[in-house]
OpenMM code with the backbone's topology and positions (N, CA, C; nanometers):
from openmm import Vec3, app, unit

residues = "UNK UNK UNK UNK UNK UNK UNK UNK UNK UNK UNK UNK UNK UNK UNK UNK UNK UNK UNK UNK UNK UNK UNK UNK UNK UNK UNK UNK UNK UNK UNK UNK UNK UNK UNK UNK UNK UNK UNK UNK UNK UNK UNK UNK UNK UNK UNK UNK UNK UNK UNK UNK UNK UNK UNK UNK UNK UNK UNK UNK UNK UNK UNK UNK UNK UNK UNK UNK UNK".split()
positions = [
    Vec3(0.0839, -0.1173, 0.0000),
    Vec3(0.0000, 0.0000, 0.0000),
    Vec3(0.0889, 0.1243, 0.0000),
    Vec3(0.0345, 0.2406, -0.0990),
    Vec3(0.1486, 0.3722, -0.1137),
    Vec3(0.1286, 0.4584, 0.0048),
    Vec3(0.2080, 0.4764, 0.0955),
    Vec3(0.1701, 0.6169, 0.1868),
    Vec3(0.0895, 0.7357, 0.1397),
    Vec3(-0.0134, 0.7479, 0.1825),
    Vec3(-0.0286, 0.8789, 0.1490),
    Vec3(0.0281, 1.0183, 0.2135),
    Vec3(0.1407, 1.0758, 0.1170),
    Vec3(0.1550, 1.2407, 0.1484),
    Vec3(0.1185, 1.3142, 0.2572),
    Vec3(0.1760, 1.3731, 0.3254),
    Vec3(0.1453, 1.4605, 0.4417),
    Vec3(0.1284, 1.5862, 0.4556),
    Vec3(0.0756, 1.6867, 0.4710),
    Vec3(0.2063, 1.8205, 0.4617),
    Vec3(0.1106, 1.8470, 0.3187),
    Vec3(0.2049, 2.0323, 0.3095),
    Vec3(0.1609, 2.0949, 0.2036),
    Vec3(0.2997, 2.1195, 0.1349),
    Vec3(0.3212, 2.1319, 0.0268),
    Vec3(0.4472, 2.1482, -0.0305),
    Vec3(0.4456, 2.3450, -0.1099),
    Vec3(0.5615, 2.3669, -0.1340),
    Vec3(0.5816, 2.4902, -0.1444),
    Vec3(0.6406, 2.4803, -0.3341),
    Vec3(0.5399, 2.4523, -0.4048),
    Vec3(0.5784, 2.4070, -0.5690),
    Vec3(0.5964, 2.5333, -0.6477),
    Vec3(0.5021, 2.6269, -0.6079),
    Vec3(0.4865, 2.6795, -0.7154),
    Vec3(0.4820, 2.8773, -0.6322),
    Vec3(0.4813, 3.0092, -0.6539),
    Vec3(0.5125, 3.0948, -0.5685),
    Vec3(0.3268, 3.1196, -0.6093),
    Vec3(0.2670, 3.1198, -0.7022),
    Vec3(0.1583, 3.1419, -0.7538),
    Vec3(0.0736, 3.0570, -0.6246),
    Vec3(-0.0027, 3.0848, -0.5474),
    Vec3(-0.1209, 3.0578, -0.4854),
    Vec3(-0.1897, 2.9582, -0.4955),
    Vec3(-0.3036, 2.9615, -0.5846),
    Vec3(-0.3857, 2.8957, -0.6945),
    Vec3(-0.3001, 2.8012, -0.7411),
    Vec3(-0.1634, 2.8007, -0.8436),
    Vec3(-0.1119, 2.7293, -0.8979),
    Vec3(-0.0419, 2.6144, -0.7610),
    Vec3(-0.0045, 2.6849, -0.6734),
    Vec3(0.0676, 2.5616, -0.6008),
    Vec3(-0.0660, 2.4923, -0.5069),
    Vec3(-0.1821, 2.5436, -0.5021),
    Vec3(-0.2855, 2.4549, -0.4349),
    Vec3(-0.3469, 2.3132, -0.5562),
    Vec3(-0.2928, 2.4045, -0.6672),
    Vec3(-0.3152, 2.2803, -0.7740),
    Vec3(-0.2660, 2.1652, -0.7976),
    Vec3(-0.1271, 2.2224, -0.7744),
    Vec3(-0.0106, 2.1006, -0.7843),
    Vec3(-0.0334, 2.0325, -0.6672),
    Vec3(-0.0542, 2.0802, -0.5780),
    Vec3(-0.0603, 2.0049, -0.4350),
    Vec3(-0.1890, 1.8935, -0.4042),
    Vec3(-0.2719, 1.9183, -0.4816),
    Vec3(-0.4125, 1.8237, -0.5175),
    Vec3(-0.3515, 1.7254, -0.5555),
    Vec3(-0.2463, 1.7368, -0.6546),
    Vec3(-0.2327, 1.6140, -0.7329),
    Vec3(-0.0706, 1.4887, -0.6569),
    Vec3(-0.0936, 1.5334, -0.5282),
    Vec3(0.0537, 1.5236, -0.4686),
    Vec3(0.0031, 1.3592, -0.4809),
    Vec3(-0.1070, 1.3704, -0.3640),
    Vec3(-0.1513, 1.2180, -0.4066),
    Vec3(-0.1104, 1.1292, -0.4454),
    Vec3(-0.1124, 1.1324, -0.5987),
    Vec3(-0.1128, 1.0320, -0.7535),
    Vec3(0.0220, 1.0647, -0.7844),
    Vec3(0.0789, 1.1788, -0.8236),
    Vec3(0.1588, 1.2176, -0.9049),
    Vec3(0.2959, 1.2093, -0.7865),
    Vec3(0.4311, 1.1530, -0.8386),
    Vec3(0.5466, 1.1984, -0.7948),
    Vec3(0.5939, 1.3143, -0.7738),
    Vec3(0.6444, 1.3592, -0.6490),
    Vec3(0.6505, 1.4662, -0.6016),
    Vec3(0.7379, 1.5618, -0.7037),
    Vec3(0.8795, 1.4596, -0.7613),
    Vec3(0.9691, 1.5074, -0.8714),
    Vec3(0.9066, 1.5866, -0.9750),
    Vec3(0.7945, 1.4993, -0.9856),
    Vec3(0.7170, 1.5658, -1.1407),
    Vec3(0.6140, 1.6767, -1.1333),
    Vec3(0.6037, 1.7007, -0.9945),
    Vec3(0.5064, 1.8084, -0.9716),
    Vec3(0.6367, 1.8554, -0.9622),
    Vec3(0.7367, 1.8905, -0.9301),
    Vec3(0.8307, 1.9914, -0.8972),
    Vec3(0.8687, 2.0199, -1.0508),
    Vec3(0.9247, 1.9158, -1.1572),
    Vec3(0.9455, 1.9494, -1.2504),
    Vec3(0.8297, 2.0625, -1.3123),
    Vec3(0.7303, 2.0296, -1.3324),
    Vec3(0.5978, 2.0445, -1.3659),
    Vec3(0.6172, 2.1705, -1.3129),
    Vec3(0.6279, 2.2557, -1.2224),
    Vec3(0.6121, 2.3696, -1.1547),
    Vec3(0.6493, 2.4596, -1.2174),
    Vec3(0.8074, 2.3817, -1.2459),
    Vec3(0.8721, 2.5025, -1.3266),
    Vec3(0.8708, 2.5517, -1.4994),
    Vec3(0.7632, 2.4757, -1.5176),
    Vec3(0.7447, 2.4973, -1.6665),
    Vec3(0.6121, 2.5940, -1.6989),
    Vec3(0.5395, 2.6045, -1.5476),
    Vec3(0.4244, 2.6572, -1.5227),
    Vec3(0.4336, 2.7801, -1.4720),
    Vec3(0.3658, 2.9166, -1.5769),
    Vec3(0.4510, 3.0393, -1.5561),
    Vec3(0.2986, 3.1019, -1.5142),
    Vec3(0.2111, 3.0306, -1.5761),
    Vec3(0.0724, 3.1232, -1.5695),
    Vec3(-0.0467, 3.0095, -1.5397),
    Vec3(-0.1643, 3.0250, -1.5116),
    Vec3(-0.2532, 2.9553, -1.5364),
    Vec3(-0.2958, 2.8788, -1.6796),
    Vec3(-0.2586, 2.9885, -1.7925),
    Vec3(-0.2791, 2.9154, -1.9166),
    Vec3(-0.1771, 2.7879, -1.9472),
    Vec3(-0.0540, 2.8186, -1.9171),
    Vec3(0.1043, 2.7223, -1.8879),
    Vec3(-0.0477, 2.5995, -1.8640),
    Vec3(-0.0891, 2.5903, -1.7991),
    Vec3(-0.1224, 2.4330, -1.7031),
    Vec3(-0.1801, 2.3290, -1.7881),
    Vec3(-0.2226, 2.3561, -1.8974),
    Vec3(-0.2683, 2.2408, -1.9904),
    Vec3(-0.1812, 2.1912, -2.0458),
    Vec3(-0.1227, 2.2451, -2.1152),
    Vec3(-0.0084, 2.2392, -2.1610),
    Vec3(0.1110, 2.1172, -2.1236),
    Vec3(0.1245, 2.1840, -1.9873),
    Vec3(0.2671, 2.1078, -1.9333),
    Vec3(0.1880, 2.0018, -1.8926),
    Vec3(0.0729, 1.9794, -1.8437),
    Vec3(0.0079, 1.8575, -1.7412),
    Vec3(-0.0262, 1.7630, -1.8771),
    Vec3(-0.0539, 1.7887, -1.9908),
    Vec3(-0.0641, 1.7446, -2.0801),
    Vec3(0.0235, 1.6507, -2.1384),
    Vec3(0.1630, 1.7207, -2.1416),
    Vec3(0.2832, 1.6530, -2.1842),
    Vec3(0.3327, 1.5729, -2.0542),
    Vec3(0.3026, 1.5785, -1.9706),
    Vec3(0.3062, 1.4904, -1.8369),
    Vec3(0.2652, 1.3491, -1.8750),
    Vec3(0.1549, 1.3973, -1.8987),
    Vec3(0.0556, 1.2572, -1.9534),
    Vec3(0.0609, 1.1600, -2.0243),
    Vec3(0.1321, 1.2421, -2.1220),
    Vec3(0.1649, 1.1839, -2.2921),
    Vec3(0.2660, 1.0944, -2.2396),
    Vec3(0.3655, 1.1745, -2.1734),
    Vec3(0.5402, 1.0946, -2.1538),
    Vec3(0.5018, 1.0062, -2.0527),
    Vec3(0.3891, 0.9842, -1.9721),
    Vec3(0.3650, 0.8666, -1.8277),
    Vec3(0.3113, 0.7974, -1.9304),
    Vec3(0.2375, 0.7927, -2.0135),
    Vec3(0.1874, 0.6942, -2.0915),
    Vec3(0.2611, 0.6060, -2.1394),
    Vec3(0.3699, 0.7096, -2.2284),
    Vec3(0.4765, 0.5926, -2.3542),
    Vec3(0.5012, 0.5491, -2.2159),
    Vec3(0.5535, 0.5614, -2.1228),
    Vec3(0.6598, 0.4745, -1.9894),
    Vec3(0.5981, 0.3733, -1.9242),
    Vec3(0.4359, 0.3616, -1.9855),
    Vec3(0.3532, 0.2199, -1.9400),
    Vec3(0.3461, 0.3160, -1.8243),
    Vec3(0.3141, 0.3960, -1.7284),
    Vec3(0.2776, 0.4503, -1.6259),
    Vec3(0.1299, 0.4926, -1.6174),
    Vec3(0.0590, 0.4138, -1.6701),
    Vec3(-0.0990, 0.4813, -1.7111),
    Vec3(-0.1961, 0.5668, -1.5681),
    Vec3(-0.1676, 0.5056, -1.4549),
    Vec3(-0.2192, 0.5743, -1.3509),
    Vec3(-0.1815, 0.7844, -1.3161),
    Vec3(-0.0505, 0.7536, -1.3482),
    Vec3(0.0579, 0.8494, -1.3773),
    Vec3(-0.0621, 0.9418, -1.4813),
    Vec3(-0.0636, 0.8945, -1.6292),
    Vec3(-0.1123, 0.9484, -1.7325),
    Vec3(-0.2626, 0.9896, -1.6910),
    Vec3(-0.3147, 0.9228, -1.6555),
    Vec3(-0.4538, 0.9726, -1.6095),
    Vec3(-0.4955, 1.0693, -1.5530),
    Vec3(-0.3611, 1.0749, -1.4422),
    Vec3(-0.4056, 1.2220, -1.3520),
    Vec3(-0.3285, 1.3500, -1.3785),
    Vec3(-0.2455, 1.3309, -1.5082),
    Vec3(-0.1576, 1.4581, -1.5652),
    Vec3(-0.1988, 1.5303, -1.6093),
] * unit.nanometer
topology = app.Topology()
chain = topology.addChain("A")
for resn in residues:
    res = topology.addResidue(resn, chain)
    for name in ("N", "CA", "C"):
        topology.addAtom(name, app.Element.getBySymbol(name[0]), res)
């Protein structure tokens, strides 16, 4: 069974944006929300990068990964 996450993490300086990332602490590797952070400049940024999250957990057979990107 995976631990679930504790704590709030400090991802993103944006508000909104780091309560987002932090929803997904859950499911998603903490690495890849951190990566993920920094590609995320605005609210529009977020489809985008969570998108290509998805795509690349997919090819890696990571489908749980892909689902929630």
């Amino acid at each position: 069974m995976r631990a679930f996450p504790v704590g709030y993490r400090d991802f993103h300086p944006n508000r909104r944006l780091n309560y987002d990332l932090n929803r997904w602490l859950a499911v998603l590797p903490e690495r890849e929300l951190v990566a993920a952070a920094e590609l995320i400049a605005t609210g529009s940024d977020w489809p985008t990068v969570m998108l290509e999250h998805a795509d690349r957990a997919e090819r890696e057979g990571r489908l749980l990964h892909a689902a929630f990107g």
